[in-house]
N, C-alpha and C positions, 0 to 999 in steps of 0.2 A: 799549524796556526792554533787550532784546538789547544796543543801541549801548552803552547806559548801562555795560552788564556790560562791556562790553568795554575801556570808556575807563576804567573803575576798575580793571580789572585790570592796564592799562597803567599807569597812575600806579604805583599799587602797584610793580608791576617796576621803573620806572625810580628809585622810592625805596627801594627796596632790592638796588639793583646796587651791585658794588664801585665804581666810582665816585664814588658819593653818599658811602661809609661811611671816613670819615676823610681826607675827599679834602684836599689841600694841594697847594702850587706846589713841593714837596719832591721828589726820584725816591720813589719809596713800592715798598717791599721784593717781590722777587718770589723766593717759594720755591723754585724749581728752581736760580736763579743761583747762590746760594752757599752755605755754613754761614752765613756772617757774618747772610745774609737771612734764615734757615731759625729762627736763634737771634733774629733781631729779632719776626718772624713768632710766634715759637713759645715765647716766653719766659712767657705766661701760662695755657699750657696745665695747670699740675698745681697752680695758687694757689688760694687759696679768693675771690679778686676776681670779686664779679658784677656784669650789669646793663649793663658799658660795652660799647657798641654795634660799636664799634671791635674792642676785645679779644673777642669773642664772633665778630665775621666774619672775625680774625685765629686764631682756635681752631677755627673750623669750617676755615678752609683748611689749615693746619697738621695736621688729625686725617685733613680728608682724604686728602690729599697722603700720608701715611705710610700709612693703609690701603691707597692707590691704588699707591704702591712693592712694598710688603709682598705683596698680591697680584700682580703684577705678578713679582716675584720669585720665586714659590711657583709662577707657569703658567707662565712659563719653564722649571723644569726639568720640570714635570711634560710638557709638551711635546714637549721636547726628549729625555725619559727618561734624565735625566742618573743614572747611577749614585749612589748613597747615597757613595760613598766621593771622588766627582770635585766633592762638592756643594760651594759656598763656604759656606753658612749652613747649619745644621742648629737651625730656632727650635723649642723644646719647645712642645707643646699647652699654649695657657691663654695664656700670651705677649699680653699688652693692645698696645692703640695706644700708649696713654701710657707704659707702658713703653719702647716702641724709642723714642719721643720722647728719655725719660731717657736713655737709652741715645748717643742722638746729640748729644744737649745734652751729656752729659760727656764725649763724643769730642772734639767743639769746643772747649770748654773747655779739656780736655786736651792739645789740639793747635791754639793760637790761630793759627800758622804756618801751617794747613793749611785754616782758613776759609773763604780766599778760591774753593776750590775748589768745585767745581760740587756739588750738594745730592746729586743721585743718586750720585756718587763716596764721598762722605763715608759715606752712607746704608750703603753698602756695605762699608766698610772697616769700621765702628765694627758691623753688626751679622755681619761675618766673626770680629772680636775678640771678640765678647759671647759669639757662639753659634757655636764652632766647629764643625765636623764629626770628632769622633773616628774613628780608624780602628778598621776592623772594628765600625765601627755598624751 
């Protein structure tokens, strides 16, 4: 019975690995590499499109990738003890996933010249622009 449980929960896994989920002979987008991938990736994040299996394991990597930055970003200074006034980003409380998403989506947009450029760069330009750090905060 054990065995049983075992070899189901393999299957399971390997039909729902990225692999399986939209696989094609195409390069298939990877979020870190650019804006260009980040906006192919992440273009059905704020639609009301449900159900497609594809765009759901394309929304789950995109929401996490941006939480995964955004944290990432926030233990940095807190780490570091960067001064309130040396900080690049100052994100107000409340501030959603799907928010910085918009946020980077219309940097992109904005700046089609500047797409090719690495995800985490962009991330950081477009929420230095959004959410500055006023002096004397």
């Amino acid at each position: 019975m054990r065995l049983l449980s075992v070899i189901t929960l393999i299957v399971v896994c390997f039909a729902c690995s990225s692999s399986s989920v939209g696989s094609s002979t195409a390069e298939q987008p990877e979020i870190s590499r650019s804006g260009k991938d980040f906006l192919e990736l992440c273009s059905g994040v704020d639609t009301d499109q449900k159900g497609d299996p594809v765009r759901i394991h394309n929304d789950a990597i995109c929401l996490g990738w941006v939480e995964g930055f955004r944290d990432g970003f926030t233990v940095h200074d807190e780490l570091l003890g960067v001064p309130q006034k040396d900080k690049m980003v100052c994100m107000p409380r409340g501030v959603t996933t799907v928010q910085i998403i918009r946020v980077m989506k219309k940097y992109i947009t904005d700046n089609p010249d500047k797409a090719r450029r690495a995800t985490r760069l962009i991330a950081s330009v477009a929420l230095a622009r959004a959410f500055p750090c006023k002096a004397g905060k």
